[in-house]
N, C-alpha and C positions, 0 to 999 in steps of 0.2 A: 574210232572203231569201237563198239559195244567190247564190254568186256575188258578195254585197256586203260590206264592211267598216264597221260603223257606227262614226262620228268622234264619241265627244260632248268637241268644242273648239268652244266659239262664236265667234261675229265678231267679237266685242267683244276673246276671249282674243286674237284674232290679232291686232285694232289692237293691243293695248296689249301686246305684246311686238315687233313689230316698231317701235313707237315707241320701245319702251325700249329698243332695240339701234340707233336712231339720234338720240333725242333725251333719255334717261335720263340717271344719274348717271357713267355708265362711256363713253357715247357710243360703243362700240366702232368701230363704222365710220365715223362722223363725224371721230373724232379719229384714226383709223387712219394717215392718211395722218403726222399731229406724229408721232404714237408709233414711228412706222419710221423716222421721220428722228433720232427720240433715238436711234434704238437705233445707226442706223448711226454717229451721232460716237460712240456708248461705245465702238463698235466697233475705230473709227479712234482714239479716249481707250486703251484693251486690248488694241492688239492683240499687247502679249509678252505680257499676263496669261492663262495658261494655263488658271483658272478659268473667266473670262468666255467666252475664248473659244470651249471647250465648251458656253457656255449660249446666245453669239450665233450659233454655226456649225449649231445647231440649229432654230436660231429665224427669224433674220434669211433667212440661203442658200436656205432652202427657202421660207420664206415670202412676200420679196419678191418672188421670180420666182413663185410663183402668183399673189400678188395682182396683181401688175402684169400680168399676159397675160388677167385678167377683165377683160371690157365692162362694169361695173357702172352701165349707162344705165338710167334712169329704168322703160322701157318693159319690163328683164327682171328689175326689183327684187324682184317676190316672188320669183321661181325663185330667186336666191343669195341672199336678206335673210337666210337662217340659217347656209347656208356660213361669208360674208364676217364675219355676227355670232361666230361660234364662232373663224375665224382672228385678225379683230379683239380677240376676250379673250385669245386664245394669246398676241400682241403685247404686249398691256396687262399681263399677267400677270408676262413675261418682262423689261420695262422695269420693274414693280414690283421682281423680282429686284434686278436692275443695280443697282436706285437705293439696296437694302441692302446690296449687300458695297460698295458706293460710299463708306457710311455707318461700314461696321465695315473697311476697309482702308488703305492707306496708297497706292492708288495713282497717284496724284498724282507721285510719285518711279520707279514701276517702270518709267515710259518710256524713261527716260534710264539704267537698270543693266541690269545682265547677271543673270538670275537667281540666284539660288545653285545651287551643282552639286548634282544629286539624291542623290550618294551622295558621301562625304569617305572618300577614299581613307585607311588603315590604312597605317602599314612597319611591315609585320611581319619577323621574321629567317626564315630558311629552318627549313621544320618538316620533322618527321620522325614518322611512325606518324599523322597527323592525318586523312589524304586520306582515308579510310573514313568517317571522323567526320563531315567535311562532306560527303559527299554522303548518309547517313544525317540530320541535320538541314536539307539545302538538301530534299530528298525527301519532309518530314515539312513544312517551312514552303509547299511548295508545294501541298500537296493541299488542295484549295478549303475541306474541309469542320475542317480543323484551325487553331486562334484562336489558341492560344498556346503556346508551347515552352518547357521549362524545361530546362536544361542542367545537370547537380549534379555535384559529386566535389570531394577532397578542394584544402585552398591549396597551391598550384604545381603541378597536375598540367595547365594550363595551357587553361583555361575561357574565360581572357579572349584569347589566343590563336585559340581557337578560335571565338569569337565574331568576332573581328576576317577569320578568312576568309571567316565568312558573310558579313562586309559589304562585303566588296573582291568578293563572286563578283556582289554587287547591281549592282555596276559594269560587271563583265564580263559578265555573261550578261541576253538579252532578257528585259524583266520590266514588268510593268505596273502599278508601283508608282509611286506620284507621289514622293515623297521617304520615305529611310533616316537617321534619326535615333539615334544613340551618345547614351547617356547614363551618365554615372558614376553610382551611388548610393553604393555604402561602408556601414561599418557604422555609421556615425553619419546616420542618416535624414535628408535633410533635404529635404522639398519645397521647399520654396523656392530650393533650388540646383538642381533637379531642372525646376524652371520653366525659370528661368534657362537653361540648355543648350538646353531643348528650341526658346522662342522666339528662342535665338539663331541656328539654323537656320532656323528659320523666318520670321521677318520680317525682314528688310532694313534697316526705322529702327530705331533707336535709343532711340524713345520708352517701351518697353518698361521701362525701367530704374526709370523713375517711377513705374510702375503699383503697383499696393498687389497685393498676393496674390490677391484676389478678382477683381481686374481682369485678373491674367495669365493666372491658371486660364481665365477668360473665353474670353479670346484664344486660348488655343492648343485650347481646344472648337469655336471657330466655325471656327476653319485647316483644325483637321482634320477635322471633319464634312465637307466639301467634299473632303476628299481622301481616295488610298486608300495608307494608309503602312503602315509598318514600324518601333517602336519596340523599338532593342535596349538594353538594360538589362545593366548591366554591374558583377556584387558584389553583389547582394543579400544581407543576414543577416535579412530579414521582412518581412512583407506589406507591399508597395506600393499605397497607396488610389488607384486611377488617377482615380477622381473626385476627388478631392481638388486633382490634378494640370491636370487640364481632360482627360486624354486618352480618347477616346470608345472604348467597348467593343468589340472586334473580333467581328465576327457574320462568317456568311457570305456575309452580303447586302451589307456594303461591303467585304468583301477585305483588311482590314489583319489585320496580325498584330504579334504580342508576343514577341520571346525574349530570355530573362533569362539569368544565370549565377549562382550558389549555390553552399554550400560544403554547404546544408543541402537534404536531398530534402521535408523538410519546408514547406520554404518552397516548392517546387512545388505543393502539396495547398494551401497558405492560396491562391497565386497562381490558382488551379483551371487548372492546365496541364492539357491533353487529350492531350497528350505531355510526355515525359519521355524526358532523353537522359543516362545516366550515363556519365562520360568515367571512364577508367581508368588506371592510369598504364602506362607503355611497355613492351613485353615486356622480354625480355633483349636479344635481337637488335636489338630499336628501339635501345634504350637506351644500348649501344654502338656504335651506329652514329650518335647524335649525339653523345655522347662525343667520338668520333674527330673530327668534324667541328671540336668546338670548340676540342679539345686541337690537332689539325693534325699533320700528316703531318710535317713537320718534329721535332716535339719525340718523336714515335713512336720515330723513327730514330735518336735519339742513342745509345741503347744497347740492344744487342738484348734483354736483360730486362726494357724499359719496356713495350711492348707484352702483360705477360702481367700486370703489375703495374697496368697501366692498366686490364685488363680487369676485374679484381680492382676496382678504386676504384669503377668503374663500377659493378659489383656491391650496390655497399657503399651505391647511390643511391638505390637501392629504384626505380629505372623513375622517379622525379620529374622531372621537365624542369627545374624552377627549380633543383634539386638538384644536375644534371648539368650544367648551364651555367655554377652559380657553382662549383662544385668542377674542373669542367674547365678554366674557364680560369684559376683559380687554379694548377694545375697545367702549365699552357700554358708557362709562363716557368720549369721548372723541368728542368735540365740535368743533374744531374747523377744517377744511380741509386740514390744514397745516399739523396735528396729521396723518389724514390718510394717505397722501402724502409721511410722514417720514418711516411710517408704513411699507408701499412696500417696500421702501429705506429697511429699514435695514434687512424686509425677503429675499429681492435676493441677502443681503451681505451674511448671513448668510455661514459660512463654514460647508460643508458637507463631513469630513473625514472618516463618517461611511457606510459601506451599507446596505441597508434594514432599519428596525428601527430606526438606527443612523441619516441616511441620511435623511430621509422623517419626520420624528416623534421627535427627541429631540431636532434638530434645531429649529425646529417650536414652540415646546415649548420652548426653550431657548427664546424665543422671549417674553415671558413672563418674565421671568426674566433677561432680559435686560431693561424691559422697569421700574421694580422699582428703586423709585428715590434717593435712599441711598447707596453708596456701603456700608456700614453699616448694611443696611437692606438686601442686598445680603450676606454677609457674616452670617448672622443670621439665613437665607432661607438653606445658605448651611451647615452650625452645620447639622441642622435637619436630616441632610441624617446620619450625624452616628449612627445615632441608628437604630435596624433591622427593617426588613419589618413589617410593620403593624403594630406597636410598637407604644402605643397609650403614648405621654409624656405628664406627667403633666406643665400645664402653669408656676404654678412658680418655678418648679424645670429649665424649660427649660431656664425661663428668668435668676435665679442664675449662670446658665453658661454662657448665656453671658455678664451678670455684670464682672463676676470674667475674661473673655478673655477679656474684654474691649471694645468691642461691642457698649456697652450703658454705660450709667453714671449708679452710684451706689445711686445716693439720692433718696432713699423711701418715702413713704410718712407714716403716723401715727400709721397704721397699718401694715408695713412694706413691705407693696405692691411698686412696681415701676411704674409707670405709662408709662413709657417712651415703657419700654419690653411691656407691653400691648396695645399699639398704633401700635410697630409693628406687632404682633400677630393678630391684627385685620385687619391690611393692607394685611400680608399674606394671610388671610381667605376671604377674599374679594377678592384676585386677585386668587383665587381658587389652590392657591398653598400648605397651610395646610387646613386638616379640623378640627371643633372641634367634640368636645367627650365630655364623660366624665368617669374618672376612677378611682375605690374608693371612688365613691361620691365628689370628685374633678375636676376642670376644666381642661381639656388634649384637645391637638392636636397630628394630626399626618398626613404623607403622602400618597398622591396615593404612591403604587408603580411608576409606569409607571414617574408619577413626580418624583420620587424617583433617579431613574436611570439618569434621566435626570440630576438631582443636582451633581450627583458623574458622570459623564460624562462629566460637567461643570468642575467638584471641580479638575478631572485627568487632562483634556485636553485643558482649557483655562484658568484655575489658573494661577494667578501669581506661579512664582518658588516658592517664601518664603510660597506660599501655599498651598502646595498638602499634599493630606492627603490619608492614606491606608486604605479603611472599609473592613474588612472582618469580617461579623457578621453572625450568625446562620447559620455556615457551617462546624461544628464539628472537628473543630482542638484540635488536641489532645494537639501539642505544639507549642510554640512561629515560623511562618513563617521563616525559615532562607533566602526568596526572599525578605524581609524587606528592603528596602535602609533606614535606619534609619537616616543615617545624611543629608538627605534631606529634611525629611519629616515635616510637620507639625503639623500634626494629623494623630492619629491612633485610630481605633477601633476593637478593637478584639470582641465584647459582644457577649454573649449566643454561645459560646462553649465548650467546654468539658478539656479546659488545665489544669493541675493538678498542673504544676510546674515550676516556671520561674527561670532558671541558667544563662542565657545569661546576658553579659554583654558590653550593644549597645551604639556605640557612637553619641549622637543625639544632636547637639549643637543648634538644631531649634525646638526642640519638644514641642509642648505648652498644647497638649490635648492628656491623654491618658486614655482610657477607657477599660478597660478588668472586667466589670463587666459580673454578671450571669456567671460563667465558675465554676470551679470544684478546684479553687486555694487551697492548704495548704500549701505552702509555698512560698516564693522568698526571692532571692539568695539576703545579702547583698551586692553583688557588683552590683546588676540588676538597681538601681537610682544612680552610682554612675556621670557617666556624662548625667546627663538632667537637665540642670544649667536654661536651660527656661520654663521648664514647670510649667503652672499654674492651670489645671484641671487636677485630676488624681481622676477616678471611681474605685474601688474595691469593690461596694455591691454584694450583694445577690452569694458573696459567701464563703458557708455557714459552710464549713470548715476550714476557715482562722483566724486562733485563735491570732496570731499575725504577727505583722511588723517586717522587718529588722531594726535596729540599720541604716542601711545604708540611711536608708529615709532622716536621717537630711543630706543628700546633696541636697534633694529639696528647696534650698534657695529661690525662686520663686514661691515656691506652695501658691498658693491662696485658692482653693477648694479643699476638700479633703470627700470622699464619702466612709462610711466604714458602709452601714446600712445593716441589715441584714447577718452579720457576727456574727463569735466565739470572736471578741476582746473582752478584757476583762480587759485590763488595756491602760493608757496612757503611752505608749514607752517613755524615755530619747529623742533618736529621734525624735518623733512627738511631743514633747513641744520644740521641737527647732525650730520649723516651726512658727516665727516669722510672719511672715508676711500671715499666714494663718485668712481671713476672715470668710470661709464655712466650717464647720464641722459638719456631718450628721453623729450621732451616733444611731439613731431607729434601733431598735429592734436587739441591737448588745448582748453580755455580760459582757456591762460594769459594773464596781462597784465600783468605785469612778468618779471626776473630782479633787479632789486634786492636788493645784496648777496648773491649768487651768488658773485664773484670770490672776495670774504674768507671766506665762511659753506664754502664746498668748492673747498680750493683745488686739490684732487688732482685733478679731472674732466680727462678725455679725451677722450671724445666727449660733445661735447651738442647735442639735436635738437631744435629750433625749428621747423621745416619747416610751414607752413599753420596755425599758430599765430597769435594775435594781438601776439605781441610782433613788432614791426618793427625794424628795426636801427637807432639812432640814435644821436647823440651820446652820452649817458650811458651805452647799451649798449656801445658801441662800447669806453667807458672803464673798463666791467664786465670783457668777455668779455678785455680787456687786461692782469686782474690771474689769468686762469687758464694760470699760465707753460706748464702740462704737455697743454695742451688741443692735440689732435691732429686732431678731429673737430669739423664745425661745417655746421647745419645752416640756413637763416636763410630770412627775409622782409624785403623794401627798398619802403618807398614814395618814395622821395625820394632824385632821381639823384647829390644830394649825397653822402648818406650813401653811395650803391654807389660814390661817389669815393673818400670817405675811409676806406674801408675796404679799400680797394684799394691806398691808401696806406701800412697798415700790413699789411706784407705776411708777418708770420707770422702773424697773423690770416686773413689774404684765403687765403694757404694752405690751410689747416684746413678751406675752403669747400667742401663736395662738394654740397651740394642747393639751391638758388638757386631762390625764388619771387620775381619782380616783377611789382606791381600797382598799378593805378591812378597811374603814371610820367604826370607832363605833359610833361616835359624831349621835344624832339624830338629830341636827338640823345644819345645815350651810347655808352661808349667801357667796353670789356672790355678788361682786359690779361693779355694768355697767360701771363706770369709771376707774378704776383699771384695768379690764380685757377686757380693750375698742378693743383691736384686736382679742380677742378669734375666733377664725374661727370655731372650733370642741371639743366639750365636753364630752367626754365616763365617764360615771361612773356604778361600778358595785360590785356586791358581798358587798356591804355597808349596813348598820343599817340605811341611813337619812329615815326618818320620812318625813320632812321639809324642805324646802328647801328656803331659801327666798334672796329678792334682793334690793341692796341698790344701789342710784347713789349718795350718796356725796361723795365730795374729803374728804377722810381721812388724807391727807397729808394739807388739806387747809380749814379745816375746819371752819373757819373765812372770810372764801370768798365764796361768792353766784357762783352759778354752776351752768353752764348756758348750761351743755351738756344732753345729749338725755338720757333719764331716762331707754335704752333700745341697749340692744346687737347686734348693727350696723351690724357687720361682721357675726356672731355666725347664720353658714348655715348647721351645720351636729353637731345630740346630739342622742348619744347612750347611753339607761337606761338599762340594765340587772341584775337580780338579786336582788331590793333593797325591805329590807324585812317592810320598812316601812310606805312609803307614801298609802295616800288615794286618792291622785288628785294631778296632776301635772300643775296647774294652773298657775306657774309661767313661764310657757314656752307662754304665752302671752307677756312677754321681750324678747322675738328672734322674731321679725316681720317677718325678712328677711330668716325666715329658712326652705333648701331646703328638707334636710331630717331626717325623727324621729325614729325610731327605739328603741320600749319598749319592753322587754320582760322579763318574768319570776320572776316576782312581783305579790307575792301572796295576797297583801291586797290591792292593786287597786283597786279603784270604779271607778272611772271616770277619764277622763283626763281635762277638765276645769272643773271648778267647777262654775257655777251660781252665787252665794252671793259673793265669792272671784274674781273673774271674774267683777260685777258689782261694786264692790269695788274697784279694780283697774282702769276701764274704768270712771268711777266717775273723779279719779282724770286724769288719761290720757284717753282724748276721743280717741286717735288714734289707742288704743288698744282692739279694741270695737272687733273686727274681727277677729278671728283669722287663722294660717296658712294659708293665702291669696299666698304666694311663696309657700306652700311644694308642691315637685313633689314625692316623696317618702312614703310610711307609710308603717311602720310594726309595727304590733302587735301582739306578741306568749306570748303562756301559762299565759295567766293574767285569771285564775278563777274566781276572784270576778268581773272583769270588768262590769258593768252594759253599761256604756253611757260614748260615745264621750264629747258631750255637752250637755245639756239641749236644746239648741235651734237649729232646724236645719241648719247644715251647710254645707256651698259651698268650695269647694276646688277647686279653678278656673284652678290651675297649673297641677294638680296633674294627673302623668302618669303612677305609680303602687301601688299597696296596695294590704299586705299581711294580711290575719287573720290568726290566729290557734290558735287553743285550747281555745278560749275564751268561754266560754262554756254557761256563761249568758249573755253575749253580742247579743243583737236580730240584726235579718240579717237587720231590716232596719234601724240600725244607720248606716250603712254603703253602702246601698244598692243605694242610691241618688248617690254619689259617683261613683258609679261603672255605673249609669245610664250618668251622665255627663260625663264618660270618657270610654266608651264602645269602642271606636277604639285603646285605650291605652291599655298596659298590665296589666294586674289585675291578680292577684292570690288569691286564699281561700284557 
């Protein structure tokens, strides 16, 4: 019929759908009213969580204020029965949400912190020729319909520079991106360090650490599906599996984007960049014009021929940045015209056997390390290179190997620092050939790349003969090279590969240094050390299945250092006490369970490191480590407050002490003496009963003679407290002047950390302790319940460049907030 709409819905359809939208399994509007009330506490539960709150601002704001201005009385139930049914599922639907990322989050904790900042500010140094570049790639990452960018050109022409502006412009300029995520890759692949960074951004706890690989990947897919980021990628040598990683495919539809850095444009095509950006190196005019910068107006002016000779040098750089930086400021400190003169001399000697790279780029910097003045100091320079890329080494690990090659002299100084390896460490870093770091709360260097290449292109190609050495580091050998020329060689490094097992048996009558740590060893072959009659470094840590040595090891008649940390050992082999003339023996975090006859079996040792090991320091230790006269280094575990007495007691022992782990301590009070433990470097104590803790500077051995030393813990730069169910105030950590980092946690009867009356009582008698933690750059603080107050009196932490809270829960934010105002360009966590 004109005019009509026929319906075919029967009556039956309409009960029994308006039934099921008030008496069904969803009840939508029955239950409407619970469901808005969950949603408002997630609400008030989220409301810094920036996720949620997109899902409730959408949901809740709009929603509540309609439902609530309906009449839904009985008498006008049909007219809104399907409205109110459709808002009630929108409710229902959006509380199912909540109650999953509820499931998959940690928010429980995000009430009480500060987010992390969306983008980690880069110091970069002042660039030069760059500014084109970035806004050519900020121009290219912006346009909606482009997913990934790949950045290529040749080591040092300054890639990772140029990445690092794109991430500081994320900072400055308005952008709609949830979080900017740096990631290192290197040419040793590793997703799983590549996890690592990213969820350390990303999540807040800590729980993360435990997860197994499958579980991180997880994690950081479910982060960022929710978000709209920015992964920049930094040194790529080959395709990154971003599934592998967890990180979800950049479309146009969620807005994230990828850019990388390369040395290969190849790697842009595996990558499938939809752009590509090739960096170049700097004109002329760039080129000299950082030049100048770095060399300085100053050194220009000493003679008016430097400046034409300078121009020249620059020339000589090829437009490299890395090039122009280390050759400039190598020349920065050179006065006299004669210097520059020599300067051209020995860049147009320069031999150029390589093409590309070779030719233009490592000759040039070889020119750097031609100009230090020690062959000494070059043999030191080139150690450096056996370890992998990026490979951050700590200072005195780095200096012990070259004590033990012969490098440097071996006389320490009190605290069994060498001064000598530190003079050149710092001539290094000055002529920009390492940099420093630091790792583990310890002092580390390490190489450019591009410098790197350059050392082992020296080390193959203008070594003396008696000096060539093999690196092949973090490239996944399964087994021992059989391309080895062993009886040539000098050094070899195999580190961070995957070998499981060594049977060869190489005849190497030159070998001095051999390094196969981080790999997958469980065994080697007793005839594998049978001829290496010169070696004196030989690495075996961190790997983690090597439960024991061959017998065959006692034909290292020459070994000096021996490196077994982070292994299954578990006893001291017949063979390894026959290693007489063994100085360095690093046993941390091995399973060992004696040193029985150690004293007589090596009496030459100098440093030995016990550190998280099972052997504990006791009496018959005590009587061991007493017969190693020459012992300088000493690394140790105390369960028993006795023992940390009587070893304090013998104080060229307690000397020698620089790494101190105490645990499972009942004693509630013990007693540290500044003199006895004058080299302590690092203090961990945990899971203990102290109460107390107090500090004494008299000589116990001299007690009849005035004491004329520092009433305070000279060296003592890292002290970790976990667990101690005792103390009320930690005031005695005003005797570590010099300490860089503190880390308390999980000390439930914590009040404070100085105490005022204790505190003015000590400064009484020592005014120079009036201040405290003047050096920390470090603080953490977890789960301390009772903590009220830092200090009573407001304090400055002039050093200090992260600080962590949690769970403090009477701690008010402004004992800590000053803090965090003086160091707001530094990383700070809550």
């Amino acid at each position: 019929m004109g005019g009509c709409v026929a319906l075919n819905f029967s009556c039956d359809q309409a009960v029994n759908q308006t039934c099921s939208c008030l008496f069904g399994n969803r009840n939508y509007i029955y239950m409407m009213k619970a469901n808005l009330e969950a949603l408002e506490t997630a609400r008030q539960n989220f409301k810094k969580g920036e996720r949620i709150l997109l899902t409730l601002r959408s949901v809740i704001c709009l929603r509540l204020n309609q439902l609530k201005s309906k009449d839904c009385v009985f008498w006008i139930f049909f007219q809104k029965c399907i409205s109110s049914c459709k808002y009630g599922k929108d409710v229902w639907k959006k509380l199912e949400e909540v109650k999953e990322l509820l499931s998959e989050g940690v928010f429980e904790e995000l009430a009480g912190k500060r987010p992390a900042p969306k983008v980690v500010k880069k110091v970069i140094q002042t660039t030069i020729g760059l500014d084109s570049m970035v806004r050519k790639a900020w121009d290219s990452i912006m346009k909606p319909e482009r997913r990934t960018l790949g950045i290529y050109g040749m080591g040092g022409v300054g890639k990772t520079t140029l990445l690092a502006r794109i991430n500081n412009k994320f900072n400055e300029e308005v952008n709609e991106l949830d979080v900017v995520i740096w990631v290192v890759v290197s040419k040793d692949l590793q997703y799983n360090g590549i996890r690592n960074q990213i969820l350390g951004k990303l999540r807040v706890d800590k729980d993360w650490e435990k997860e197994t690989e499958e579980e991180k990947t997880s994690s950081i897919d479910k982060i960022l599906g929710r978000k709209k980021f920015i992964v920049l990628l930094d040194d790529l040598w080959s395709e990154v599996d971003l599934d592998k990683i967890g990180v979800p495919r950049p479309t146009q539809e969620n807005g994230s984007k990828i850019v990388f850095t390369t040395r290969s444009k190849e790697v842009c095509r595996y990558m499938e960049a939809d752009d590509e950006l090739k960096l170049n190196v700097l004109s002329t005019n760039e080129a000299w014009e950082l030049f100048q910068n770095v060399v300085g107006e100053v050194s220009l002016k000493r003679h008016p021929d430097i400046p034409t000779l300078a121009k020249k040098i620059s020339e000589k750089c090829y437009g490299l940045p890395l090039a122009l930086n280390v050759i400039a400021k190598a020349m920065s400190c050179k006065e006299d015209v004669h210097e520059w003169r020599h300067a051209i001399d020995v860049l147009n000697t320069s031999r150029h056997k390589f093409p590309g790279m070779e030719e233009k780029i490592l000759s040039i910097l070889k020119f750097s390390y031609d100009g230090l003045d020690d062959e000494k100091v070059k043999s030191c320079f080139l150690y450096c290179s056996l370890f992998p890329e990026d490979y951050e080494i700590k200072k005195e690990e780095l200096i012990e190997y070259w004590i033990n090659e012969g490098f440097i002299n071996g006389k320490r100084d009190e605290d069994g620092s060498n001064n000598q390896g530190h003079v050149i460490i710092g001539s290094l870093v000055r002529a920009h050939l390492l940099m420093e770091f630091e790792k583990d709360f310890t002092p580390a260097v390490k190489m450019h790349d591009v410098l790197r290449e350059m050392a082992l292109w020296v080390g193959s190609t203008f070594g003396k003969e008696e000096e060539k050495q093999c690196v092949k580091t973090g490239v996944k050998l399964r087994f021992i090279p059989k391309d080895i020329n062993w009886s040539v060689l000098r050094r070899i490094s195999l580190v961070s590969n995957q070998i499981e097992q060594v049977s060869c048996c190489p005849k190497c009558p030159n070998l001095s240094t051999l390094f196969l740590g981080d790999n997958k060893l469980e065994g080697i072959s007793d005839k594998f050390f049978k001829f290496m009659p010169a070696l004196v470094v030989l690495d075996l840590s961190r790997n983690r299945d090597l439960s024991e040595l061959p017998e065959g090891i006692r034909s290292l008649t020459s070994l000096r250092y021996l490196n077994l940390s982070h292994t299954r050992i578990s006893s001291l082999s017949v063979g390894l006490k026959r290693l007489r003339k063994l100085i360095s023996l690093d046993l941390e975090f091995t399973w060992l369970e004696s040193i029985d006859g150690i004293g007589t079996s090596l009496p030459n040792l100098q440093v030995l490191k016990l550190y998280r090991s099972p052997v504990f320091i006791d009496a018959r230790s005590i009587e061991e480590l007493q017969l190693l006269e020459h012992l300088k280094i000493l690394t140790g575990n105390v369960v028993d407050a006795l023992m940390l007495e009587s070893i304090q007691r013998v104080e060229r022992l307690a000397s020698c002490v620089q790494r101190l782990w105490i645990i499972n301590l009942s004693a509630k009070v013990v007693t540290f003496n500044t003199v006895a433990l004058g080299g302590l470097r690092e203090l961990d104590i945990e899971l203990s009963g102290i109460s107390e803790i107090k500090i004494d500077w008299k000589s116990k051995e001299k007690e009849d003679l005035p004491c004329n030393s520092s009433p305070c813990f000279k060296h003592l730069s890292s002290i970790f407290l976990r667990s101690l169910e005792g103390p009320k105030e930690l005031t005695w950590l005003l005797f570590a002047p010099n300490l860089k980092h503190l880390e308390v946690a999980y000390s439930g009867s914590l009040e404070e950390i100085i105490n005022k009356e204790k505190g003015m009582r000590i400064s009484n008698v020592h005014p120079d302790m009036m201040v405290p933690f003047q050096k920390l750059e470090s603080f953490s603080l977890r789960g301390l319940d009772e903590l009220k107050r830092i200090c009573s009196n407001p304090l400055t932490l002039p050093s200090l460049k992260k600080i962590v809270v949690e769970h403090c829960r009477k701690l008010p934010k402004a004992a800590t907030e000053n803090f965090r105002d003086m160091n707001r360009n530094n990383e700070v966590d809550e």
